[in-house]
CHARMM-style PDB file with segment names, atoms N, HN, CA, C and O in Angstrom:
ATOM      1  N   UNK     1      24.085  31.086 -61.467  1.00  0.00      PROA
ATOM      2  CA  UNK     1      24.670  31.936 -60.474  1.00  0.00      PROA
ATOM      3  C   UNK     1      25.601  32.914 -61.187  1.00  0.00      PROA
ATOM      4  O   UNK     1      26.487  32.480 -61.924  1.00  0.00      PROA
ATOM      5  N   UNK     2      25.410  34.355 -60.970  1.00  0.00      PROA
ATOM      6  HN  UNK     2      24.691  34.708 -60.372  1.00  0.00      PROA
ATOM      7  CA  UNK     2      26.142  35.165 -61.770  1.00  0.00      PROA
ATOM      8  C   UNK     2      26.634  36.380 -61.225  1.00  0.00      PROA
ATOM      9  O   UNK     2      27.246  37.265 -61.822  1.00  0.00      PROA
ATOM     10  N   UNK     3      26.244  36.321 -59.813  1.00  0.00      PROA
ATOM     11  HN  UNK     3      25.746  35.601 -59.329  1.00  0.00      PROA
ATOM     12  CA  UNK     3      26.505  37.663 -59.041  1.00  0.00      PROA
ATOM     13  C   UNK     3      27.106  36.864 -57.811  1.00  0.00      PROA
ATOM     14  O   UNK     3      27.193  35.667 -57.536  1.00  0.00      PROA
ATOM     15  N   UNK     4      27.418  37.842 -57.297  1.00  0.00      PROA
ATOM     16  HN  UNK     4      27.347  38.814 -57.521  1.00  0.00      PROA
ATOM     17  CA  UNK     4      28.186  37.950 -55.784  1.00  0.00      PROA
ATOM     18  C   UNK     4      26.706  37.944 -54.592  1.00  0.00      PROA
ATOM     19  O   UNK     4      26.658  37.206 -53.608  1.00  0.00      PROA
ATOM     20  N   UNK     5      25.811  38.752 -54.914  1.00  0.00      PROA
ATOM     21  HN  UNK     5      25.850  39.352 -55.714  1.00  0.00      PROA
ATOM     22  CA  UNK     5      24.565  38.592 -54.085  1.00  0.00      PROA
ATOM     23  C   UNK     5      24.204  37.081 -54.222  1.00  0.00      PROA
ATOM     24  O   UNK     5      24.198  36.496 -53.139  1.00  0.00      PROA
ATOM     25  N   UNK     6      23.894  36.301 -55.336  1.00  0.00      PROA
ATOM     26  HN  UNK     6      23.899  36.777 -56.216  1.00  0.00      PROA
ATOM     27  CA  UNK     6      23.121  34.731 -55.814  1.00  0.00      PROA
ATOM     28  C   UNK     6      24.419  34.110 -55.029  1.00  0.00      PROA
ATOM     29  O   UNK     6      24.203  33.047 -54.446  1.00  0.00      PROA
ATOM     30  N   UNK     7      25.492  34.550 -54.962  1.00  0.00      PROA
ATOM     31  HN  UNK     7      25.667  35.414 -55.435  1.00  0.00      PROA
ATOM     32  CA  UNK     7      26.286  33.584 -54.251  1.00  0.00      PROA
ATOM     33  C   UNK     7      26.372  33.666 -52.712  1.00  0.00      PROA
ATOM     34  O   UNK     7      26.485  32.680 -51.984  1.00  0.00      PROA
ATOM     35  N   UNK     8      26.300  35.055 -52.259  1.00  0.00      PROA
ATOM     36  HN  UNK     8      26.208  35.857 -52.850  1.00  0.00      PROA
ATOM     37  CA  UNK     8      25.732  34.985 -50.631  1.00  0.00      PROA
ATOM     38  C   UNK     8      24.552  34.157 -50.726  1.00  0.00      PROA
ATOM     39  O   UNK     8      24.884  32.977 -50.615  1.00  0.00      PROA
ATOM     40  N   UNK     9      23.217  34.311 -50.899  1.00  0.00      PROA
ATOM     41  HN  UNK     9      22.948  35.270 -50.989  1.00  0.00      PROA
ATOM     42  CA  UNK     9      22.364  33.879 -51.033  1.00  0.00      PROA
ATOM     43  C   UNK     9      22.095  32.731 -50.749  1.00  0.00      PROA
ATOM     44  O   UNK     9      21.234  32.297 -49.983  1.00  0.00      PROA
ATOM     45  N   UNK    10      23.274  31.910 -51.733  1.00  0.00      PROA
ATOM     46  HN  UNK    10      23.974  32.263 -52.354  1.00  0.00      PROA
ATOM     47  CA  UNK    10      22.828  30.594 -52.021  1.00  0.00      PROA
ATOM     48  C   UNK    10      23.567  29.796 -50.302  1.00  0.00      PROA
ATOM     49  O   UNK    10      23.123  28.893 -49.593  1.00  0.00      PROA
ATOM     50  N   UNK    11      25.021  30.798 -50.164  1.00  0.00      PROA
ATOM     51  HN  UNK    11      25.382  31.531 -50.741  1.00  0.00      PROA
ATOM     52  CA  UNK    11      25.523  30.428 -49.134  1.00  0.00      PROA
ATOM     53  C   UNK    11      24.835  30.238 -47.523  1.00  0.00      PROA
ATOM     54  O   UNK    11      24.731  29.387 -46.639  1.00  0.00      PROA
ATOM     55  N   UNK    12      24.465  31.626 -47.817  1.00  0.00      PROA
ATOM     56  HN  UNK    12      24.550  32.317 -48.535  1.00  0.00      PROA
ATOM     57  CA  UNK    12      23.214  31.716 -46.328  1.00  0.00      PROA
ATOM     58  C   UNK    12      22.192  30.602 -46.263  1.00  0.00      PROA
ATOM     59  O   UNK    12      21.937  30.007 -45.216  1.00  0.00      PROA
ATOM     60  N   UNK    13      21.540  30.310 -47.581  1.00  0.00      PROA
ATOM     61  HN  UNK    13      21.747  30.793 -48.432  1.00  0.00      PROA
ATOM     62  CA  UNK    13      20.772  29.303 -47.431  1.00  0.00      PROA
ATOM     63  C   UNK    13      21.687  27.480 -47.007  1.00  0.00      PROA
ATOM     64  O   UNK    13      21.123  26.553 -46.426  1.00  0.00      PROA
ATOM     65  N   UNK    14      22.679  27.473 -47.356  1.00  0.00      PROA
ATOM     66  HN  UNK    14      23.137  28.227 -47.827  1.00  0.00      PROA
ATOM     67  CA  UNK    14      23.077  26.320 -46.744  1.00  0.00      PROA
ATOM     68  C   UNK    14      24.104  26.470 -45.378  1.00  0.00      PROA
ATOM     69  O   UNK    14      24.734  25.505 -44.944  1.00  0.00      PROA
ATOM     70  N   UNK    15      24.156  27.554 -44.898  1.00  0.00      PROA
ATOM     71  HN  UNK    15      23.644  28.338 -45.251  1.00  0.00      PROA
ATOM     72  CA  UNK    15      24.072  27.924 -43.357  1.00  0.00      PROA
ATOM     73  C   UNK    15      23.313  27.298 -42.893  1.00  0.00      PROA
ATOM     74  O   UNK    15      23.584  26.229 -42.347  1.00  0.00      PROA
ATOM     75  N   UNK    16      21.904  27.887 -42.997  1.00  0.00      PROA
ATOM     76  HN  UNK    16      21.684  28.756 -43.441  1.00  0.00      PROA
ATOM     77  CA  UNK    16      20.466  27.463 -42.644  1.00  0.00      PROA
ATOM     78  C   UNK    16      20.641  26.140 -42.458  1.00  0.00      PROA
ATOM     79  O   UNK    16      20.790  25.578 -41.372  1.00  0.00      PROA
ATOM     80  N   UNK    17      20.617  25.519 -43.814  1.00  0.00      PROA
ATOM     81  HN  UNK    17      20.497  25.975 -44.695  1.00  0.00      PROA
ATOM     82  CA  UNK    17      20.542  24.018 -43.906  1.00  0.00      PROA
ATOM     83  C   UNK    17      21.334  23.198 -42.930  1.00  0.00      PROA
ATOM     84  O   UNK    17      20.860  22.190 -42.406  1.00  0.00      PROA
ATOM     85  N   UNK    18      22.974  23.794 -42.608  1.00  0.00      PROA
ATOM     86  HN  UNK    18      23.359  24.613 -43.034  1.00  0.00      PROA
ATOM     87  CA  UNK    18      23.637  23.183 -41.655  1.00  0.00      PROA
ATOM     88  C   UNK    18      23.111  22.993 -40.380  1.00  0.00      PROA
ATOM     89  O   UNK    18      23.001  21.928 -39.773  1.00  0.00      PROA
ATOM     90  N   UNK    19      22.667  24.573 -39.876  1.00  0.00      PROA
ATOM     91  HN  UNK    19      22.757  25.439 -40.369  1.00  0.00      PROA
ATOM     92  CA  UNK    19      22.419  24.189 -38.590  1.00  0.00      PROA
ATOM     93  C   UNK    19      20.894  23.796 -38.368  1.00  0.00      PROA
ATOM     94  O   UNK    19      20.481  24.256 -37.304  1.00  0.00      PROA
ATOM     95  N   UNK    20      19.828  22.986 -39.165  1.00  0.00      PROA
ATOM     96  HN  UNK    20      20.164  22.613 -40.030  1.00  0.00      PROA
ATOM     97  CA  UNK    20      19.347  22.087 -38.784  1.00  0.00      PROA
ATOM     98  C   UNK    20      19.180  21.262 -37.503  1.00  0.00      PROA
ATOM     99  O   UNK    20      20.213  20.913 -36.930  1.00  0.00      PROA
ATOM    100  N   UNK    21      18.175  20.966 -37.070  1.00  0.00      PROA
ATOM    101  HN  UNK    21      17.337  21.249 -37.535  1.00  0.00      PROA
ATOM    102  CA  UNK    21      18.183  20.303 -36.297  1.00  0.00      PROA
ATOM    103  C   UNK    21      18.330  18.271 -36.365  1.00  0.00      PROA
ATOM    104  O   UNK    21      18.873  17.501 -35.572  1.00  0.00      PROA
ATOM    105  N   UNK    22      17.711  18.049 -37.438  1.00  0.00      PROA
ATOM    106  HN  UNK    22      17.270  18.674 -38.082  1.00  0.00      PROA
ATOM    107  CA  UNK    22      17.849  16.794 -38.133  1.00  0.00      PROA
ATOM    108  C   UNK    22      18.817  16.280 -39.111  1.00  0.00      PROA
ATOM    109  O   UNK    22      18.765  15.278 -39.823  1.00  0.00      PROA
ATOM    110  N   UNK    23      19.691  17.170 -38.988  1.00  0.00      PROA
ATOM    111  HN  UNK    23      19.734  17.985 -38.410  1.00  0.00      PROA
ATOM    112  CA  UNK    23      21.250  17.314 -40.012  1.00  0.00      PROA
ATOM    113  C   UNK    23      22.132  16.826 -39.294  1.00  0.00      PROA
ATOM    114  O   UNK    23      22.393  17.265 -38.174  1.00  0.00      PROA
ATOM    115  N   UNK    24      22.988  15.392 -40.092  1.00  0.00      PROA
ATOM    116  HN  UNK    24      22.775  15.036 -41.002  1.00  0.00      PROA
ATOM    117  CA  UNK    24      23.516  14.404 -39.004  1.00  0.00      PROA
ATOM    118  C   UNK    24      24.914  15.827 -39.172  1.00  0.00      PROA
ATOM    119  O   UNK    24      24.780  16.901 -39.759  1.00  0.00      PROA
ATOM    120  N   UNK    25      26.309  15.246 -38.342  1.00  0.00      PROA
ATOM    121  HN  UNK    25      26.418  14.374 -37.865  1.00  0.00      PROA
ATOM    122  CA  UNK    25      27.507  16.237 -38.323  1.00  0.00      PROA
ATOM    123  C   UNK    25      27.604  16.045 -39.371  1.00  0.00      PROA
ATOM    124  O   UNK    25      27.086  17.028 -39.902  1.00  0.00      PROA
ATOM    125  N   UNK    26      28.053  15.186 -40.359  1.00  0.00      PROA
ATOM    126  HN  UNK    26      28.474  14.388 -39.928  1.00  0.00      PROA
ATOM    127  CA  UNK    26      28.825  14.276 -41.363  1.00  0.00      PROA
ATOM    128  C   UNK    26      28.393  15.609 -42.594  1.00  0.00      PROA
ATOM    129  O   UNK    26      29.200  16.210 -43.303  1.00  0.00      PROA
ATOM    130  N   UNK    27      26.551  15.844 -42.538  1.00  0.00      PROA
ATOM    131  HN  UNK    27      25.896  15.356 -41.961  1.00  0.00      PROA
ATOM    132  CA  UNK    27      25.885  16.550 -43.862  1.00  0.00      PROA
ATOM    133  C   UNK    27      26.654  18.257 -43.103  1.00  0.00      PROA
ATOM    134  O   UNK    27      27.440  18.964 -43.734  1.00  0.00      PROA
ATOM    135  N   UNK    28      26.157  18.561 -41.690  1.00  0.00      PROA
ATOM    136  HN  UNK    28      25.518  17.987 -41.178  1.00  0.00      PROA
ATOM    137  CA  UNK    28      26.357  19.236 -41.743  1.00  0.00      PROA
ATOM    138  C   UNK    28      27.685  20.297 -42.449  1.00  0.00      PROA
ATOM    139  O   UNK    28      27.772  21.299 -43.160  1.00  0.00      PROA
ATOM    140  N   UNK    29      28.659  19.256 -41.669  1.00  0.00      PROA
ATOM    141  HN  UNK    29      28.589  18.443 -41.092  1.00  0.00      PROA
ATOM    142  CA  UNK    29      29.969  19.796 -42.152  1.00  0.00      PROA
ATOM    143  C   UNK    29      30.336  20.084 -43.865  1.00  0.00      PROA
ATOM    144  O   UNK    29      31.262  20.802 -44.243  1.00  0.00      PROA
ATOM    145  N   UNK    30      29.273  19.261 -44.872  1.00  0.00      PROA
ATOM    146  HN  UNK    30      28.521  18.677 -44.565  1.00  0.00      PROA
ATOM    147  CA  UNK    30      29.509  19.546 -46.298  1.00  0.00      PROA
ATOM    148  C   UNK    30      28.735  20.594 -46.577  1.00  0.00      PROA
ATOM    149  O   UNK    30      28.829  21.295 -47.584  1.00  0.00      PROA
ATOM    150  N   UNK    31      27.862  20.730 -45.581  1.00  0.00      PROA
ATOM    151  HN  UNK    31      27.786  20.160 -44.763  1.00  0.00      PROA
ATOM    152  CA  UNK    31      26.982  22.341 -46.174  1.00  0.00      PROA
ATOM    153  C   UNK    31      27.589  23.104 -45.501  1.00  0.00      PROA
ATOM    154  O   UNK    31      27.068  24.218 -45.554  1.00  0.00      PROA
ATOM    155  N   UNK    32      28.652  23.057 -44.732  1.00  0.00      PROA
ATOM    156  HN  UNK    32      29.075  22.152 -44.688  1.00  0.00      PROA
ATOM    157  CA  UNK    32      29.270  24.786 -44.244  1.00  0.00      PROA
ATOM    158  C   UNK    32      30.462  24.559 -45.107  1.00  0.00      PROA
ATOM    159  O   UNK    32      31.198  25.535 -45.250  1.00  0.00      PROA
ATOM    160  N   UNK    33      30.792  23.437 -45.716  1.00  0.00      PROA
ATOM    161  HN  UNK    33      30.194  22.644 -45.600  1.00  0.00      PROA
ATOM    162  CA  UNK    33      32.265  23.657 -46.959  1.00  0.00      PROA
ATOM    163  C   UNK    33      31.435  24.559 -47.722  1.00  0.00      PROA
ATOM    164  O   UNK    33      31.683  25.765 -47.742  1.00  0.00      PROA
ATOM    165  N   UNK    34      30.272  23.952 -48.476  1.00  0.00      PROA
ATOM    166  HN  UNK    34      30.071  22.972 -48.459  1.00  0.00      PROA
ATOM    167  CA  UNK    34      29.865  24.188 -49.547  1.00  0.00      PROA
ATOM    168  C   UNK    34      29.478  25.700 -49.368  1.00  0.00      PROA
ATOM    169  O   UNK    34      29.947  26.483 -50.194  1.00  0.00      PROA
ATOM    170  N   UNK    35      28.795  26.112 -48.526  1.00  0.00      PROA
ATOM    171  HN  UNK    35      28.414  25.475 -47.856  1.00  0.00      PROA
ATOM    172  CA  UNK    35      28.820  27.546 -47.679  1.00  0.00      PROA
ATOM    173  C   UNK    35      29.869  28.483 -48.358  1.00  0.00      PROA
ATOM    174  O   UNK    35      29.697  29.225 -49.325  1.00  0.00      PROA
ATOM    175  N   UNK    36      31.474  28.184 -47.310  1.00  0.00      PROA
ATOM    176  HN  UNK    36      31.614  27.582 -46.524  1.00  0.00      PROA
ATOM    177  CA  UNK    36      32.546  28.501 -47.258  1.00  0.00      PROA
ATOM    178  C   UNK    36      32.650  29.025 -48.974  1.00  0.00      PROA
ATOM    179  O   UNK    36      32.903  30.173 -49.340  1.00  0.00      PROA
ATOM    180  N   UNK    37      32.445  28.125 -49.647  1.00  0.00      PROA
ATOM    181  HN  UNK    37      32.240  27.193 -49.350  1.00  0.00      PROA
ATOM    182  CA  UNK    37      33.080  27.558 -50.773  1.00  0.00      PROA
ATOM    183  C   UNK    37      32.083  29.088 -51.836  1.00  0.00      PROA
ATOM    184  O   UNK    37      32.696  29.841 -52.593  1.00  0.00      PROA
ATOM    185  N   UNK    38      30.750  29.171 -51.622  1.00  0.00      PROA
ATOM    186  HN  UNK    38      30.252  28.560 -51.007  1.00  0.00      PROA
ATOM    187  CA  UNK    38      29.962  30.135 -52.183  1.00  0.00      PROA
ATOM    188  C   UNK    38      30.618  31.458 -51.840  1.00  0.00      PROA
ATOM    189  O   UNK    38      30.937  32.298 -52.681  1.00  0.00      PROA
ATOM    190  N   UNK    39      30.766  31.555 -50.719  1.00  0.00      PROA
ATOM    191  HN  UNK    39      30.507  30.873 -50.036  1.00  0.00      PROA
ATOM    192  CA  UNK    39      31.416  32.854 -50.072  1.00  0.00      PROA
ATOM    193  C   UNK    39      32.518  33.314 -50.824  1.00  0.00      PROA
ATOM    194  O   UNK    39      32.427  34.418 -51.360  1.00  0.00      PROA
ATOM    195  N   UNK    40      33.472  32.689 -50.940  1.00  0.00      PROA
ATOM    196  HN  UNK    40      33.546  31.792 -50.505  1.00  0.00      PROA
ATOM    197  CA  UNK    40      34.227  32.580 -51.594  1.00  0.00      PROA
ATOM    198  C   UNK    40      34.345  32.997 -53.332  1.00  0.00      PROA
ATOM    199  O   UNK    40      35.086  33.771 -53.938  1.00  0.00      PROA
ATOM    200  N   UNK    41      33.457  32.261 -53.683  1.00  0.00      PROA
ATOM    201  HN  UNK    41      32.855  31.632 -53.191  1.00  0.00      PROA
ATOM    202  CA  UNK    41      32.913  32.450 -54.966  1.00  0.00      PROA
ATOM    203  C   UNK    41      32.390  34.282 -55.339  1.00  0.00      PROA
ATOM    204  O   UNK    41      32.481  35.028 -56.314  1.00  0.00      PROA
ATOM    205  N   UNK    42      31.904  34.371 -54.111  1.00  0.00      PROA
ATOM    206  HN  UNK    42      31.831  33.766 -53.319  1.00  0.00      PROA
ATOM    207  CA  UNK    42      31.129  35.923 -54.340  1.00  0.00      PROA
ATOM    208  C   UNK    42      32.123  36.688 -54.260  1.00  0.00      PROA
ATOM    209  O   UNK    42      32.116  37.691 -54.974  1.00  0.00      PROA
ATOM    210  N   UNK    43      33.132  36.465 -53.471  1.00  0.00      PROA
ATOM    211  HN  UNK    43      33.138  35.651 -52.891  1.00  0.00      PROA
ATOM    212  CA  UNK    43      34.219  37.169 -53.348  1.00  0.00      PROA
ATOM    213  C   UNK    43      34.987  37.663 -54.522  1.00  0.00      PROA
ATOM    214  O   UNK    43      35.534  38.753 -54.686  1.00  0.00      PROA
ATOM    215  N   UNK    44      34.877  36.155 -55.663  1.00  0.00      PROA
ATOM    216  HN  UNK    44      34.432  35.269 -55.530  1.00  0.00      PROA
ATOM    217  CA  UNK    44      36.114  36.131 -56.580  1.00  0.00      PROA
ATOM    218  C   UNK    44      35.090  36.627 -58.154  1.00  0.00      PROA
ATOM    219  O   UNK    44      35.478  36.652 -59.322  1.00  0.00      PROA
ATOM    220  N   UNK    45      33.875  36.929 -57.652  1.00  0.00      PROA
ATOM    221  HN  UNK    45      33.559  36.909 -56.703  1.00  0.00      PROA
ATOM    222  CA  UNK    45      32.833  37.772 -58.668  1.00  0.00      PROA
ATOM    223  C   UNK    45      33.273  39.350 -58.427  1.00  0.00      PROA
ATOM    224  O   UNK    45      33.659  40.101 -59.323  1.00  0.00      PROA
ATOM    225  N   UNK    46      33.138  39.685 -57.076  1.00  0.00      PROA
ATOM    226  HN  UNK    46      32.824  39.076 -56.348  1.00  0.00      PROA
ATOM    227  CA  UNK    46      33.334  41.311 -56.718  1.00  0.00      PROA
ATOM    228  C   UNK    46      34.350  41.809 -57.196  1.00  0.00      PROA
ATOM    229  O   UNK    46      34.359  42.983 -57.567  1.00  0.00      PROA
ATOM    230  N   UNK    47      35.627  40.855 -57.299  1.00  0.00      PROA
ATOM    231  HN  UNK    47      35.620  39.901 -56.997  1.00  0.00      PROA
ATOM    232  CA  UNK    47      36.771  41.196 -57.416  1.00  0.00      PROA
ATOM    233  C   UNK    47      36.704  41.624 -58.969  1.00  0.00      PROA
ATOM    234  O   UNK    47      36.899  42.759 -59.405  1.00  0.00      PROA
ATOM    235  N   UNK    48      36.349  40.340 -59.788  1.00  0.00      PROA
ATOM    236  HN  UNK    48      36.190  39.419 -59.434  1.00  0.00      PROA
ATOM    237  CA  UNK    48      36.297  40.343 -61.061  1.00  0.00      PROA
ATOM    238  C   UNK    48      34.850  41.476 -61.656  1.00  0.00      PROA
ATOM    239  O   UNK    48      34.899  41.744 -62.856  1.00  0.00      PROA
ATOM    240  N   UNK    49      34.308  41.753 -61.290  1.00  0.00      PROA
ATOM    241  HN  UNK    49      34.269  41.535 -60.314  1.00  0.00      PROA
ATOM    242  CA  UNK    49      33.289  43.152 -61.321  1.00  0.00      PROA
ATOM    243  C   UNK    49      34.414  44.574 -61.145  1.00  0.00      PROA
ATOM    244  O   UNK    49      34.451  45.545 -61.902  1.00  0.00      PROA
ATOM    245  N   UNK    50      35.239  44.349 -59.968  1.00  0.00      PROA
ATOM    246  HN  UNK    50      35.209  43.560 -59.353  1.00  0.00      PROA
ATOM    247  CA  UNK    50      36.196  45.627 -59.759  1.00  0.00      PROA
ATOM    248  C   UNK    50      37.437  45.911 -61.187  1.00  0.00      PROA
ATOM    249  O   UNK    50      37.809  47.016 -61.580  1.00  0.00      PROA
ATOM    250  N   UNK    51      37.826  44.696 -61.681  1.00  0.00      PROA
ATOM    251  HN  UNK    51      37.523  43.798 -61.362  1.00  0.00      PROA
ATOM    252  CA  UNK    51      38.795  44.928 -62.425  1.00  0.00      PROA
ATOM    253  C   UNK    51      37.980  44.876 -63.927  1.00  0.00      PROA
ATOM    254  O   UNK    51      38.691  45.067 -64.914  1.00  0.00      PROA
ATOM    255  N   UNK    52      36.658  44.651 -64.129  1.00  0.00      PROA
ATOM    256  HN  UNK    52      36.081  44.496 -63.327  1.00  0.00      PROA
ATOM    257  CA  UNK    52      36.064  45.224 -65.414  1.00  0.00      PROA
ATOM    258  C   UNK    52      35.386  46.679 -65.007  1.00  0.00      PROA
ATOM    259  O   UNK    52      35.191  47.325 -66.037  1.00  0.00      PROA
ATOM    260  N   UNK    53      35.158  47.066 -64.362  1.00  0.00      PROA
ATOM    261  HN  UNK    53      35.316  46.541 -63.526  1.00  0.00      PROA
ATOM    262  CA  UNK    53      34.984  48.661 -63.808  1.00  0.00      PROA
ATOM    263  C   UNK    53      36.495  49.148 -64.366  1.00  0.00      PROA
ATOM    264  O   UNK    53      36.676  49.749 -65.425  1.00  0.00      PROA
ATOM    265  N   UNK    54      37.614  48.719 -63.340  1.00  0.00      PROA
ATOM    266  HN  UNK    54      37.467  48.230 -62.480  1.00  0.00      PROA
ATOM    267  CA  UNK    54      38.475  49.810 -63.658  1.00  0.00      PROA
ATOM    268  C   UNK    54      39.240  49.502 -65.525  1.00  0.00      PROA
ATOM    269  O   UNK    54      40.027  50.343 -65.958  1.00  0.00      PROA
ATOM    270  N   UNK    55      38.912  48.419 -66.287  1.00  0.00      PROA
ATOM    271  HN  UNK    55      38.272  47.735 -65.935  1.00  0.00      PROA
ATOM    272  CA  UNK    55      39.586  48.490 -67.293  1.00  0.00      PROA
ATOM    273  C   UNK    55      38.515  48.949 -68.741  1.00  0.00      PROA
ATOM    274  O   UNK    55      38.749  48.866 -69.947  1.00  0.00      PROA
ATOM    275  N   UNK    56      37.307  49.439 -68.000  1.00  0.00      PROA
ATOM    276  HN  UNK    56      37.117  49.506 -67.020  1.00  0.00      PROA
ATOM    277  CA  UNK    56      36.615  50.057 -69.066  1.00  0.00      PROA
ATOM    278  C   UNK    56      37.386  50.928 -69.298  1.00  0.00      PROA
ATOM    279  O   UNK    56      38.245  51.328 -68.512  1.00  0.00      PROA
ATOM    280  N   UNK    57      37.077  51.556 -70.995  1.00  0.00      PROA
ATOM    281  HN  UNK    57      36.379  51.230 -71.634  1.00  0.00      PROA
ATOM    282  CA  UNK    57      37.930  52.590 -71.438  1.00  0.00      PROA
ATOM    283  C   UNK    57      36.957  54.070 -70.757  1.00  0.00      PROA
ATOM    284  OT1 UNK    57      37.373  55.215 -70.930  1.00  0.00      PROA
TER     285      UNK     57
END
Protein backbone atom coordinates (compact mmCIF):
# COMPACT_ATOMS: atom_id res chain seq x y z
CA UNK A 1 0.00 0.00 0.00
CA UNK A 2 1.65 3.21 -1.10
CA UNK A 3 -0.87 5.73 -2.15
CA UNK A 4 -3.78 7.47 -0.72
CA UNK A 5 -6.05 5.91 -3.69
CA UNK A 6 -4.74 1.81 -2.48
CA UNK A 7 -5.79 3.15 0.82
CA UNK A 8 -9.39 4.38 -0.12
CA UNK A 9 -9.61 1.35 -2.00
CA UNK A 10 -8.69 -1.00 0.36
CA UNK A 11 -11.08 0.97 2.81
CA UNK A 12 -14.19 0.90 0.53
CA UNK A 13 -13.61 -2.64 0.12
CA UNK A 14 -14.01 -3.37 3.86
CA UNK A 15 -17.11 -1.04 3.94
CA UNK A 16 -18.45 -3.57 1.58
CA UNK A 17 -17.33 -6.33 3.72
CA UNK A 18 -19.05 -4.70 6.84
CA UNK A 19 -22.24 -4.27 5.59
CA UNK A 20 -22.65 -7.84 4.60
CA UNK A 21 -25.37 -9.59 5.13
CA UNK A 22 -23.76 -12.73 6.95
CA UNK A 23 -21.31 -10.46 8.99
CA UNK A 24 -22.03 -11.11 12.69
CA UNK A 25 -21.95 -7.10 14.60
CA UNK A 26 -18.81 -8.19 16.54
CA UNK A 27 -16.76 -8.66 12.59
CA UNK A 28 -18.66 -6.01 11.44
CA UNK A 29 -17.61 -3.37 13.77
CA UNK A 30 -13.62 -4.43 13.14
CA UNK A 31 -14.06 -3.87 9.44
CA UNK A 32 -15.48 -0.29 9.80
CA UNK A 33 -12.34 0.36 12.51
CA UNK A 34 -10.18 -1.11 10.08
CA UNK A 35 -12.06 1.05 7.32
CA UNK A 36 -11.80 4.19 9.57
CA UNK A 37 -8.29 3.31 10.21
CA UNK A 38 -7.33 3.12 6.04
CA UNK A 39 -9.05 6.41 5.62
CA UNK A 40 -7.09 7.76 7.76
CA UNK A 41 -3.99 6.36 6.49
CA UNK A 42 -4.78 7.97 2.97
CA UNK A 43 -5.18 11.01 4.61
CA UNK A 44 -1.71 10.96 6.38
CA UNK A 45 -0.15 9.85 2.61
CA UNK A 46 -1.85 13.15 0.92
CA UNK A 47 -0.58 15.13 3.52
CA UNK A 48 2.90 13.66 3.33
CA UNK A 49 2.75 13.88 -0.79
CA UNK A 50 1.81 17.82 -0.02
CA UNK A 51 4.85 18.55 2.12
CA UNK A 52 7.34 16.64 -0.45
CA UNK A 53 5.71 18.81 -3.31
CA UNK A 54 6.20 21.90 -1.40
CA UNK A 55 9.92 21.09 -0.09
CA UNK A 56 11.22 20.16 -3.53
CA UNK A 57 13.88 22.59 -4.42
Amino acid sequence: MNTSDECRALAANYRLRAAGDAVSLRRAAVLRNIAKSLAALASQYEILESIIAEEKP
